[in-house]
mmJSON file of the N, C-alpha and C atoms, coordinates in Angstrom:
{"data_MODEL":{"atom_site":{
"group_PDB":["ATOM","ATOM","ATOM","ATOM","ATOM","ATOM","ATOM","ATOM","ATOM","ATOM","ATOM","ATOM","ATOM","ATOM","ATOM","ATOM","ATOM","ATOM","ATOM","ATOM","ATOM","ATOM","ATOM","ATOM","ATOM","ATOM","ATOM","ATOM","ATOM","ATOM","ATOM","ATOM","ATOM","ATOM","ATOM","ATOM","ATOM","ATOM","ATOM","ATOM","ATOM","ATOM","ATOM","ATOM","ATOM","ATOM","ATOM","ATOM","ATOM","ATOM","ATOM","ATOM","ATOM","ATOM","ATOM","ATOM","ATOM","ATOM","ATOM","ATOM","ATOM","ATOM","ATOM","ATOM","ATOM","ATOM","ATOM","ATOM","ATOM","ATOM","ATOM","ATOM","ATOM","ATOM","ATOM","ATOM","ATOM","ATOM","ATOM","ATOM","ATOM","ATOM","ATOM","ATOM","ATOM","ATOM","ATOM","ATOM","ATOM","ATOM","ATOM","ATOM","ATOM","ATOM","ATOM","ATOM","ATOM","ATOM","ATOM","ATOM","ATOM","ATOM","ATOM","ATOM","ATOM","ATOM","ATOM","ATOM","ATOM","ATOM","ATOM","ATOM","ATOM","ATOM","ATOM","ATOM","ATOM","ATOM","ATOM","ATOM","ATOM","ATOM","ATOM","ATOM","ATOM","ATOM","ATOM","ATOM","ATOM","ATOM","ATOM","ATOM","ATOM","ATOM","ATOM","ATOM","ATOM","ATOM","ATOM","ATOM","ATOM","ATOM","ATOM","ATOM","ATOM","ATOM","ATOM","ATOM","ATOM","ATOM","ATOM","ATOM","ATOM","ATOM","ATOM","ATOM","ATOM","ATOM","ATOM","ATOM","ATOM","ATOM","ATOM","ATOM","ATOM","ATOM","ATOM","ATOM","ATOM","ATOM","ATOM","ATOM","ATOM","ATOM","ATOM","ATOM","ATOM","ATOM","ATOM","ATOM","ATOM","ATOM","ATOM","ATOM","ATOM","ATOM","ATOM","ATOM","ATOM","ATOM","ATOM","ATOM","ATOM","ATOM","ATOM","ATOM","ATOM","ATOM","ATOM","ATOM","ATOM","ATOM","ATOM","ATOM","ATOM","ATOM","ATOM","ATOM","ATOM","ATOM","ATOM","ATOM","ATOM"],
"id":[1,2,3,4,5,6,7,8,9,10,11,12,13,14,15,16,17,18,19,20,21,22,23,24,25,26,27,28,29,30,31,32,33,34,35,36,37,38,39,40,41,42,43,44,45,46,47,48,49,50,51,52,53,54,55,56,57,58,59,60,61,62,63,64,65,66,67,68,69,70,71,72,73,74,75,76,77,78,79,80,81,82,83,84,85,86,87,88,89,90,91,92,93,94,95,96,97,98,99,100,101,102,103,104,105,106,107,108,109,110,111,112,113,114,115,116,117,118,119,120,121,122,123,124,125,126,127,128,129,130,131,132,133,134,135,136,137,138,139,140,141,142,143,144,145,146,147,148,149,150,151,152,153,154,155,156,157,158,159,160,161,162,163,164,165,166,167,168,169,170,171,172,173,174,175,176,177,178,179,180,181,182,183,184,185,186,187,188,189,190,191,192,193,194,195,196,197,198,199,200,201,202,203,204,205,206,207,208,209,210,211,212,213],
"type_symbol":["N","C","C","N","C","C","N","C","C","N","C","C","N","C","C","N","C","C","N","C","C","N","C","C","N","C","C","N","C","C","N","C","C","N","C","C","N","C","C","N","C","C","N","C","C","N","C","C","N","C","C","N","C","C","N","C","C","N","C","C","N","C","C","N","C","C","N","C","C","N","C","C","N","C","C","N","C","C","N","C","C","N","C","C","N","C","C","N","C","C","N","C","C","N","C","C","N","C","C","N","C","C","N","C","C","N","C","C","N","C","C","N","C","C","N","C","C","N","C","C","N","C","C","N","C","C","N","C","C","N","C","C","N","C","C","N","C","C","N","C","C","N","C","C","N","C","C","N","C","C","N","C","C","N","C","C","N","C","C","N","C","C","N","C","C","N","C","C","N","C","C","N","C","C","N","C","C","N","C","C","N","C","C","N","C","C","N","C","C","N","C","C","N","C","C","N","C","C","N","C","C","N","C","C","N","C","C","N","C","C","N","C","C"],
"label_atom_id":["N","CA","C","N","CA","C","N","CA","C","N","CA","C","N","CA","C","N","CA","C","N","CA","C","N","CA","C","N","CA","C","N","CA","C","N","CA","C","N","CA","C","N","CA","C","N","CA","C","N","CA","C","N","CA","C","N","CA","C","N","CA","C","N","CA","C","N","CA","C","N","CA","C","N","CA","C","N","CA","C","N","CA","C","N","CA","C","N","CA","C","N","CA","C","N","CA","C","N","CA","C","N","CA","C","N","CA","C","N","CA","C","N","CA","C","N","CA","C","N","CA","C","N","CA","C","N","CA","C","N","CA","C","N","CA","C","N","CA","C","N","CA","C","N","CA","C","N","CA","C","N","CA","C","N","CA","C","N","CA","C","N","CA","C","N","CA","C","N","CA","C","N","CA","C","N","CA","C","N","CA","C","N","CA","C","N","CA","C","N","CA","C","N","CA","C","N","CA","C","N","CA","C","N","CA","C","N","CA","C","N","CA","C","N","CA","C","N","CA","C","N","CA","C","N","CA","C","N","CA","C","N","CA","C","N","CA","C","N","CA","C","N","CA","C","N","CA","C"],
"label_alt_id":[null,null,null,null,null,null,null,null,null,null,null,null,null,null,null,null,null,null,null,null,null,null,null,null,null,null,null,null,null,null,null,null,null,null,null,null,null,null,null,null,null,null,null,null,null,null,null,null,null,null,null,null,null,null,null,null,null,null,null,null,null,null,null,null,null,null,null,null,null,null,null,null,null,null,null,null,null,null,null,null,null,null,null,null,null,null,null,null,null,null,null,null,null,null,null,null,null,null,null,null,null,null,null,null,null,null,null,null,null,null,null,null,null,null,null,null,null,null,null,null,null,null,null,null,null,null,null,null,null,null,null,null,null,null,null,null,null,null,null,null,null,null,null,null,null,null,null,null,null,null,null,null,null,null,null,null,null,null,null,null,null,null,null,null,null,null,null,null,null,null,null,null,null,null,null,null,null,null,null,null,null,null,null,null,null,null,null,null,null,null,null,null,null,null,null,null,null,null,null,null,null,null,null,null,null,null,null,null,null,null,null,null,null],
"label_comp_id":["UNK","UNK","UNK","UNK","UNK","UNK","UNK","UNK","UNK","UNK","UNK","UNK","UNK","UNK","UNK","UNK","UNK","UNK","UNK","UNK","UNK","UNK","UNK","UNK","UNK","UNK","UNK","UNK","UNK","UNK","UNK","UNK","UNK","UNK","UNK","UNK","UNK","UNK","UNK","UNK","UNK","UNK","UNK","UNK","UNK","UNK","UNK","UNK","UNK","UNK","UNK","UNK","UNK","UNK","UNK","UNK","UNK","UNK","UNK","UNK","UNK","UNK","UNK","UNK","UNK","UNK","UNK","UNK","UNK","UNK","UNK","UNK","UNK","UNK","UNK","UNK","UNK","UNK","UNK","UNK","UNK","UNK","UNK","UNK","UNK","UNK","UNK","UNK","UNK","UNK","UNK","UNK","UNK","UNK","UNK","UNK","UNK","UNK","UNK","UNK","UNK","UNK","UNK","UNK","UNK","UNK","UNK","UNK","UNK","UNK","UNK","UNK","UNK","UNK","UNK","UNK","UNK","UNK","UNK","UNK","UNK","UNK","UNK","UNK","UNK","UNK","UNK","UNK","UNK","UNK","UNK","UNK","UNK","UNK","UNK","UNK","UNK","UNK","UNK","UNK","UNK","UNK","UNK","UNK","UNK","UNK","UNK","UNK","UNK","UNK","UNK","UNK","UNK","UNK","UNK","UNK","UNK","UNK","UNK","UNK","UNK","UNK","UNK","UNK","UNK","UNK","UNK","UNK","UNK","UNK","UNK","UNK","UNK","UNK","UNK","UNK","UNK","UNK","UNK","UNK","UNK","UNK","UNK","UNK","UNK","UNK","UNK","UNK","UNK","UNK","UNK","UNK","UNK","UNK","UNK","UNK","UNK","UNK","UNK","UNK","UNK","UNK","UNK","UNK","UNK","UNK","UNK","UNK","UNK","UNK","UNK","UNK","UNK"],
"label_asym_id":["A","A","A","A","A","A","A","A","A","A","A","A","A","A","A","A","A","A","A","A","A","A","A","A","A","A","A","A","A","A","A","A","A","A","A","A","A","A","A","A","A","A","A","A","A","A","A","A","A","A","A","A","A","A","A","A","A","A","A","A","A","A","A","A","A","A","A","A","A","A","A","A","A","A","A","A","A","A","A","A","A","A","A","A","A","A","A","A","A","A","A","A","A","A","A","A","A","A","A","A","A","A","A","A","A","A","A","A","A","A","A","A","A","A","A","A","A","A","A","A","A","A","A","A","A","A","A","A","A","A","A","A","A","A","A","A","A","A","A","A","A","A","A","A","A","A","A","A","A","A","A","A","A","A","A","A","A","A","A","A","A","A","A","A","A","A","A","A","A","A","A","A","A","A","A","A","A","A","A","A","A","A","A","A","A","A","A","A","A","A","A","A","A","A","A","A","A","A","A","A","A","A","A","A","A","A","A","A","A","A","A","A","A"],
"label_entity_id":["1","1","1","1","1","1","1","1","1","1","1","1","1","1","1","1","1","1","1","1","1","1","1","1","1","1","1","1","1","1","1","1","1","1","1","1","1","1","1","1","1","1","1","1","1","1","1","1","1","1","1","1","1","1","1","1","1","1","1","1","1","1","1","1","1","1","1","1","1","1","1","1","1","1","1","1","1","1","1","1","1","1","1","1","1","1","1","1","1","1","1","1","1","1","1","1","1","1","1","1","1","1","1","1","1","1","1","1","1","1","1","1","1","1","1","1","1","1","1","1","1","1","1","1","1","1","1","1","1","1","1","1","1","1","1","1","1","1","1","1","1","1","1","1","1","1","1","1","1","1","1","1","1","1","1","1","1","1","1","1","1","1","1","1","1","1","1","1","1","1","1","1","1","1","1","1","1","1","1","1","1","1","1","1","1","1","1","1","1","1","1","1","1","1","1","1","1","1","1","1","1","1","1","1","1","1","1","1","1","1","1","1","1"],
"label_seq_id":[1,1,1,2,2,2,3,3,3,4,4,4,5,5,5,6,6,6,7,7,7,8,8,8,9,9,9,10,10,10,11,11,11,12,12,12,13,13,13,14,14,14,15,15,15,16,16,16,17,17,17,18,18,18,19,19,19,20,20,20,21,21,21,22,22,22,23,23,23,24,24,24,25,25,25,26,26,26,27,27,27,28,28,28,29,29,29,30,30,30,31,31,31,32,32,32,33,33,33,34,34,34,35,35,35,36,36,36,37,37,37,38,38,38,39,39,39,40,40,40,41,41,41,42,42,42,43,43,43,44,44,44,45,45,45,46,46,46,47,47,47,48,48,48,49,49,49,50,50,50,51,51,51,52,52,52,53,53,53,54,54,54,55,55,55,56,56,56,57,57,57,58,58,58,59,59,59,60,60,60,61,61,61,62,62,62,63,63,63,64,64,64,65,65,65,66,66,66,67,67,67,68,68,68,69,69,69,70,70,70,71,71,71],
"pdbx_PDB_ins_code":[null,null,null,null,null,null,null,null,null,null,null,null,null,null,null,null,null,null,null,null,null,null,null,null,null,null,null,null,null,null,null,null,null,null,null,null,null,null,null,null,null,null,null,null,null,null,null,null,null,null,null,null,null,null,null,null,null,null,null,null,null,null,null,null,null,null,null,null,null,null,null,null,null,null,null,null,null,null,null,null,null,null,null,null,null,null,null,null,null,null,null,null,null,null,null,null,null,null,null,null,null,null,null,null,null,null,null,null,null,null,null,null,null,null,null,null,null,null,null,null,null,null,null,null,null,null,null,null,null,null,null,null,null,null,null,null,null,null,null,null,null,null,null,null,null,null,null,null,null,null,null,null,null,null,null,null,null,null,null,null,null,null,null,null,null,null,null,null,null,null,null,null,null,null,null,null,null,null,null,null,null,null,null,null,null,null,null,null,null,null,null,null,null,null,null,null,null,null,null,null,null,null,null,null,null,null,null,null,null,null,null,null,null],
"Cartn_x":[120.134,119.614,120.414,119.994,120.392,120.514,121.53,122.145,122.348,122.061,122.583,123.259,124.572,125.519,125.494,124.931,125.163,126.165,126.787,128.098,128.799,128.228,129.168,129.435,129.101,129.64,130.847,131.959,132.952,132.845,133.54,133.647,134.018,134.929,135.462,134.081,133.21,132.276,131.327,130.728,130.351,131.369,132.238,133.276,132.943,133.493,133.03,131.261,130.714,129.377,129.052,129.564,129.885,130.461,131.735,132.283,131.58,130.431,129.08,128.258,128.469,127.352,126.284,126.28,125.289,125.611,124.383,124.17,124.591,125.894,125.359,126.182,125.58,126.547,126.332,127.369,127.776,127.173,126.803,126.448,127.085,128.811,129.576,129.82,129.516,129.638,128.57,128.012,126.82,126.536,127.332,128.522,126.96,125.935,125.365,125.888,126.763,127.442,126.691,125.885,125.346,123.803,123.175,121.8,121.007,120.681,119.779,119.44,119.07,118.491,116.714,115.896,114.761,115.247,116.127,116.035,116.195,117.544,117.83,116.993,116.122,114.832,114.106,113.698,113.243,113.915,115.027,116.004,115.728,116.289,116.609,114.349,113.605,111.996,112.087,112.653,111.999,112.716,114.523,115.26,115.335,114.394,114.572,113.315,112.701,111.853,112.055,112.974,113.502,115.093,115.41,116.636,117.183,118.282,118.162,119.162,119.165,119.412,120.714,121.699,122.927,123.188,123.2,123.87,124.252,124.859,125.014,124.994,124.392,123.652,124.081,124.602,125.331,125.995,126.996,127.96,127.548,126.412,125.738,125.156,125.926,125.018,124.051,123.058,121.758,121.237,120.726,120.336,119.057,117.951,116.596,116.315,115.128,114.813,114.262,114.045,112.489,111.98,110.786,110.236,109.636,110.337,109.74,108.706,108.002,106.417,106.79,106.384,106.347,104.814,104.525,103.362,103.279],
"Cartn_y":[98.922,99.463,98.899,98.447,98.319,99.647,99.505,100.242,100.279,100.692,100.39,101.379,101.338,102.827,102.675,103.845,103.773,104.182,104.175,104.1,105.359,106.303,107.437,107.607,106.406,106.315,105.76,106.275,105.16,103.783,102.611,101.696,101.836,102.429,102.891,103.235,103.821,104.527,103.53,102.163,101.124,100.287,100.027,99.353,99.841,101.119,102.179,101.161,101.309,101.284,99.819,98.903,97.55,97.644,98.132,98.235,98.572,99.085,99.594,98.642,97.494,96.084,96.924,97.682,97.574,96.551,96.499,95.389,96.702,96.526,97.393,96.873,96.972,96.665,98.092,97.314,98.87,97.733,99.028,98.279,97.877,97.915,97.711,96.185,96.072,94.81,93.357,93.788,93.113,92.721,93.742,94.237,94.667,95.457,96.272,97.828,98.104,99.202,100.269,99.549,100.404,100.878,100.528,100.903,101.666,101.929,103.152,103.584,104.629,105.093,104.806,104.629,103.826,102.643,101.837,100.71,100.121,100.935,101.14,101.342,102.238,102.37,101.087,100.18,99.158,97.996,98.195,96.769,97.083,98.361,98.831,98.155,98.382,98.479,96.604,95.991,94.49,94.03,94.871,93.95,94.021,95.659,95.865,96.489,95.848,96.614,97.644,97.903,98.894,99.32,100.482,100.958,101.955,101.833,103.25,103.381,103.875,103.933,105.128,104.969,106.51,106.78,108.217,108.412,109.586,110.26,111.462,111.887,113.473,113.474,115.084,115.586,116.635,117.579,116.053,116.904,116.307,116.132,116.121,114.689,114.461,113.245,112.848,112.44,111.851,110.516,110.471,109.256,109.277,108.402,107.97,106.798,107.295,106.292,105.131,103.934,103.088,103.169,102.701,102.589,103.725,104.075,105.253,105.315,106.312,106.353,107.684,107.203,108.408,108.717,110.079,110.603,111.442],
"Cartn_z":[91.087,89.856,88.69,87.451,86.287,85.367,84.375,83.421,82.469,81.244,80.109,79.472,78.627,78.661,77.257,76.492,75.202,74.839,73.585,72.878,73.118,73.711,73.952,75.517,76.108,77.392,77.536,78.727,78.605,79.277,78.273,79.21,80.827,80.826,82.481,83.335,82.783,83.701,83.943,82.693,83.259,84.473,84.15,85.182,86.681,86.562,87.797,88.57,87.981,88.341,88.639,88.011,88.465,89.708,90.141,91.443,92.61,91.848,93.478,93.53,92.816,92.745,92.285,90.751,90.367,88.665,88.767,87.228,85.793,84.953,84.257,82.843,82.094,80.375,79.527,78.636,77.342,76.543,74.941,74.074,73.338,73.33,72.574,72.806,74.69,74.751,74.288,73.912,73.509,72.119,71.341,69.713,69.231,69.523,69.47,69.18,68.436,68.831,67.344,66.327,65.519,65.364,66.799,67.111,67.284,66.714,66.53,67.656,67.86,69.714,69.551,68.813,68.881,69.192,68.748,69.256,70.563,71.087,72.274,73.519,73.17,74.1,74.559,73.045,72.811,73.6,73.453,74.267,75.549,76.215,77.355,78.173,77.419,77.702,78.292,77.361,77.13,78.247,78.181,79.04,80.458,80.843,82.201,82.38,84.001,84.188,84.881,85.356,86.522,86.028,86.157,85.29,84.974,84.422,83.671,82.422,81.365,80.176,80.119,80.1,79.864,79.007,78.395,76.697,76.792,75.733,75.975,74.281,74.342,73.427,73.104,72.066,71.786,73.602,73.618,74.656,75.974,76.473,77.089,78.032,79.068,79.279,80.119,79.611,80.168,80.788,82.148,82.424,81.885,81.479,81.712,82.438,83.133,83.962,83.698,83.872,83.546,84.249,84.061,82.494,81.908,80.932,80.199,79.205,80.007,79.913,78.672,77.445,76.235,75.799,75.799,75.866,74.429],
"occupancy":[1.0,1.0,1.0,1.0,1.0,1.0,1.0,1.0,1.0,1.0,1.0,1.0,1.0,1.0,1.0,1.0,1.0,1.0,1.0,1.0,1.0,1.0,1.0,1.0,1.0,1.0,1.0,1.0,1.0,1.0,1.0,1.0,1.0,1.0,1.0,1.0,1.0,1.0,1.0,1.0,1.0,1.0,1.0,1.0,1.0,1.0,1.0,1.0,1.0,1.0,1.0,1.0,1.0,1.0,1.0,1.0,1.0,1.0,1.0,1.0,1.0,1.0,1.0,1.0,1.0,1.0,1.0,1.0,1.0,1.0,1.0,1.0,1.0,1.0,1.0,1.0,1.0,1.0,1.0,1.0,1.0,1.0,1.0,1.0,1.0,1.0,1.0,1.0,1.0,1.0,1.0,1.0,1.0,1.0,1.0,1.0,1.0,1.0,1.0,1.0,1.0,1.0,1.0,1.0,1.0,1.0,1.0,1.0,1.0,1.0,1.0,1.0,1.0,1.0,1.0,1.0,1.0,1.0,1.0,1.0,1.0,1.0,1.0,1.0,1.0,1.0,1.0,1.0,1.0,1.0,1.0,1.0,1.0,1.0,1.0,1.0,1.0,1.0,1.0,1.0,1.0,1.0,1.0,1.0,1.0,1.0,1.0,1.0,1.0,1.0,1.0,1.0,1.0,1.0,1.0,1.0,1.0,1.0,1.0,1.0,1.0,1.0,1.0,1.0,1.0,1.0,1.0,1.0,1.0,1.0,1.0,1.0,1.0,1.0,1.0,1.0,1.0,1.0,1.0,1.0,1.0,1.0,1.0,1.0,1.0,1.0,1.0,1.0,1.0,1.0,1.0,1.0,1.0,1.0,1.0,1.0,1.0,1.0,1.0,1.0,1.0,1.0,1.0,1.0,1.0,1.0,1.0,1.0,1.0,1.0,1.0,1.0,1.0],
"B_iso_or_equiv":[0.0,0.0,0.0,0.0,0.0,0.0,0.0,0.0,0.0,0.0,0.0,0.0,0.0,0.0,0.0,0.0,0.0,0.0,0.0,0.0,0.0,0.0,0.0,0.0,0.0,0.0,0.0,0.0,0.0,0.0,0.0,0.0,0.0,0.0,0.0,0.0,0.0,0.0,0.0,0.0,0.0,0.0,0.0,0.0,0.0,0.0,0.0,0.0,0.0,0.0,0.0,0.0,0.0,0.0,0.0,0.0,0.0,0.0,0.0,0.0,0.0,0.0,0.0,0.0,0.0,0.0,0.0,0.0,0.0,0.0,0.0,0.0,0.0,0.0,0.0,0.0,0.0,0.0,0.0,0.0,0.0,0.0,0.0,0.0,0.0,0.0,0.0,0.0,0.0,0.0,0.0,0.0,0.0,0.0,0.0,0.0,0.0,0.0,0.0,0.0,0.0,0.0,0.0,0.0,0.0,0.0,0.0,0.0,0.0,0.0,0.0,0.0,0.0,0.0,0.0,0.0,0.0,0.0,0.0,0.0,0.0,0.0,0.0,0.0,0.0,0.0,0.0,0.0,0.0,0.0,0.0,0.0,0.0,0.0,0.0,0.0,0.0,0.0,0.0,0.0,0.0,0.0,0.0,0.0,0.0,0.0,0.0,0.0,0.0,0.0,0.0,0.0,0.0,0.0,0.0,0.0,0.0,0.0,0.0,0.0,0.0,0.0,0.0,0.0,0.0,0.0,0.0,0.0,0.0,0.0,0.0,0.0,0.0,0.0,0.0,0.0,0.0,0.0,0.0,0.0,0.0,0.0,0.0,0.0,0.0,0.0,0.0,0.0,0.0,0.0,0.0,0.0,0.0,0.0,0.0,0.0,0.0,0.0,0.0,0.0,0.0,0.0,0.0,0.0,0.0,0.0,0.0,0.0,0.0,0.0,0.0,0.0,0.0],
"pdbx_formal_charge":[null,null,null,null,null,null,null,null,null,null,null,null,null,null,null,null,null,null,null,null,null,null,null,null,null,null,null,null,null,null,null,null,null,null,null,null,null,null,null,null,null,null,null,null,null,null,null,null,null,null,null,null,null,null,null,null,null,null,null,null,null,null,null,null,null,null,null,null,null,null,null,null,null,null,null,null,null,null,null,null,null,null,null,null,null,null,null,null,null,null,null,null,null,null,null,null,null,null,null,null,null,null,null,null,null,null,null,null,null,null,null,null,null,null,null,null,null,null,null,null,null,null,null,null,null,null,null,null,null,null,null,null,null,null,null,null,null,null,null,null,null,null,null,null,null,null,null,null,null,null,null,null,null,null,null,null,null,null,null,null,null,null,null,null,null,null,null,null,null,null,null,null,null,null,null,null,null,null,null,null,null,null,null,null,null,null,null,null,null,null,null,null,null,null,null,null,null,null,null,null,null,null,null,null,null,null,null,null,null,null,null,null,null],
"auth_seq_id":[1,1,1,2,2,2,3,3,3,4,4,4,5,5,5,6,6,6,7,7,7,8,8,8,9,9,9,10,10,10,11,11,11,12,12,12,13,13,13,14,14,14,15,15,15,16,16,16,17,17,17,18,18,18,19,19,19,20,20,20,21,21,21,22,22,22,23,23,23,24,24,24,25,25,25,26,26,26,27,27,27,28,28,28,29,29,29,30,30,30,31,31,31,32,32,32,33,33,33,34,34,34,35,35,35,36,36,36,37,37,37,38,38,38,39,39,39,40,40,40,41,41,41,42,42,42,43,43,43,44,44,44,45,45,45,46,46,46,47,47,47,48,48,48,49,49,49,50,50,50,51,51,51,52,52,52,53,53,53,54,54,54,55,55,55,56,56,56,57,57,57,58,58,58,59,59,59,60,60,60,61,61,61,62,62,62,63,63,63,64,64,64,65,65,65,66,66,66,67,67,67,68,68,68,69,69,69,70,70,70,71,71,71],
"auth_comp_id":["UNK","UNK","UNK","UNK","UNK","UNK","UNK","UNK","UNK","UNK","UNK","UNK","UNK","UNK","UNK","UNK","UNK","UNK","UNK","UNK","UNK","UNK","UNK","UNK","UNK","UNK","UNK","UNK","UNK","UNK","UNK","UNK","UNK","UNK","UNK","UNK","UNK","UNK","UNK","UNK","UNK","UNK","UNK","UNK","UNK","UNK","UNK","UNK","UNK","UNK","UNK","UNK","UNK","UNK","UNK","UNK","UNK","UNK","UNK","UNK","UNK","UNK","UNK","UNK","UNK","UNK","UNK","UNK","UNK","UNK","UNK","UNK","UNK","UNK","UNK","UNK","UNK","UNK","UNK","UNK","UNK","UNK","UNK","UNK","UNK","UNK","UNK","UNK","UNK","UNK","UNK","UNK","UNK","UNK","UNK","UNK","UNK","UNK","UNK","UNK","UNK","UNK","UNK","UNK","UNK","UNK","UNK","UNK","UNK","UNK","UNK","UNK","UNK","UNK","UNK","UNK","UNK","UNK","UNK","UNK","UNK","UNK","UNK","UNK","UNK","UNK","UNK","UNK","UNK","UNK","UNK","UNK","UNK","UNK","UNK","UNK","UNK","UNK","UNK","UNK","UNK","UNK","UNK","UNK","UNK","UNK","UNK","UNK","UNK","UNK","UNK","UNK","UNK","UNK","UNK","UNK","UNK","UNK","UNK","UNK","UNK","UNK","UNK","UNK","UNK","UNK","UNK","UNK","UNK","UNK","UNK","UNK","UNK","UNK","UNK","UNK","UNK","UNK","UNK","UNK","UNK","UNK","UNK","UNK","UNK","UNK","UNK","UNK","UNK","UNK","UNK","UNK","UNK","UNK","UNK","UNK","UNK","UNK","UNK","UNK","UNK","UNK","UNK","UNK","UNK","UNK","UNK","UNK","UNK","UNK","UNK","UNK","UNK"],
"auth_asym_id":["A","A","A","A","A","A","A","A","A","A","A","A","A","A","A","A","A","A","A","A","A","A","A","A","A","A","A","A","A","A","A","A","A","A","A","A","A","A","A","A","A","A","A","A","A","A","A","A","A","A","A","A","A","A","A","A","A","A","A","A","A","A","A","A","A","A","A","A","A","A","A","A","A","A","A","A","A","A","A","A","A","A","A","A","A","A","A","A","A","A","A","A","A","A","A","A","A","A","A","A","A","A","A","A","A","A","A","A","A","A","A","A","A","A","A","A","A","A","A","A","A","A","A","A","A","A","A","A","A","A","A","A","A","A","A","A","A","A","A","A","A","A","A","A","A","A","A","A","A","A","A","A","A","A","A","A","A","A","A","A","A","A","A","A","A","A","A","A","A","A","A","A","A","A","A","A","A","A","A","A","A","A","A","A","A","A","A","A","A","A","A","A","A","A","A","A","A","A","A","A","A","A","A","A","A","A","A","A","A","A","A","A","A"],
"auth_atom_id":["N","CA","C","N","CA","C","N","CA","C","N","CA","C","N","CA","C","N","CA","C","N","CA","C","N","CA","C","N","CA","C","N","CA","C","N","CA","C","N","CA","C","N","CA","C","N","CA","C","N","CA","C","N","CA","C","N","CA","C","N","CA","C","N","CA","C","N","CA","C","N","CA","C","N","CA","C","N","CA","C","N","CA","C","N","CA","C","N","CA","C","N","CA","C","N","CA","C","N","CA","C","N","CA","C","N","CA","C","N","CA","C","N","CA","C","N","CA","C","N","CA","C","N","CA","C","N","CA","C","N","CA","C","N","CA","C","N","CA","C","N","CA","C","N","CA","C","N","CA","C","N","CA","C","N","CA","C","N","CA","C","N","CA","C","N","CA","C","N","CA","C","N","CA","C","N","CA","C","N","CA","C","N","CA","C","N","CA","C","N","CA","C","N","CA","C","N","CA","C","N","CA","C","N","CA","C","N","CA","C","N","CA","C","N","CA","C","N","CA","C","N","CA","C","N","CA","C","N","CA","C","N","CA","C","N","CA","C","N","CA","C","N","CA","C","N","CA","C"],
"pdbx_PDB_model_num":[1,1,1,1,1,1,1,1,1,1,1,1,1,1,1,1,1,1,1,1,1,1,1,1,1,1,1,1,1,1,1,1,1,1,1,1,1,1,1,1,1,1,1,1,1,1,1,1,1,1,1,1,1,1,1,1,1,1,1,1,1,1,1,1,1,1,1,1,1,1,1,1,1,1,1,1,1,1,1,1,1,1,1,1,1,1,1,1,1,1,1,1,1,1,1,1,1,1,1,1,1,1,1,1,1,1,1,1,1,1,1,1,1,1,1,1,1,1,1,1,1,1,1,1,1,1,1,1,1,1,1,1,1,1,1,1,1,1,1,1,1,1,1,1,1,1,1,1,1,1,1,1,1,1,1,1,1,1,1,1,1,1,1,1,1,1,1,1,1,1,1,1,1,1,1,1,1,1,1,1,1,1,1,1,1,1,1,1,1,1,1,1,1,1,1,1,1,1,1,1,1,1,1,1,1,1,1,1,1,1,1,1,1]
}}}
């Protein structure tokens, strides 16, 4: 599975997740680090078809899956 860790993830926890041979980047590494979370969706849509997106969001952190189907 692929990953993408938004800015309130730690680097460590991508690292971590690399170590299980999965595919995964931060957006800091990418120097994406002032992106809007529409956009993010948008990158995370184009760049993966299969995936999942991490953030955490008052406190809180969330995976989403791909491809996310918004209704």
């Amino acid at each position: 599975m692929k990953f993408l860790a938004d800015m309130g993830i730690s680097p460590k926890t991508v690292a971590f997740l690399r170590s299980l041979v999965a595919e995964a980047a931060h957006l800091h590494e990418q120097g994406l680090d002032q992106l809007p979370d529409r956009a993010i969706l948008d990158k995370a849509r184009d760049a993966l078809e299969q995936g999942a997106v991490i953030s955490v969001t008052e406190g809180q952190a969330r995976m989403r899956s791909l491809p996310i189907n918004e209704t």
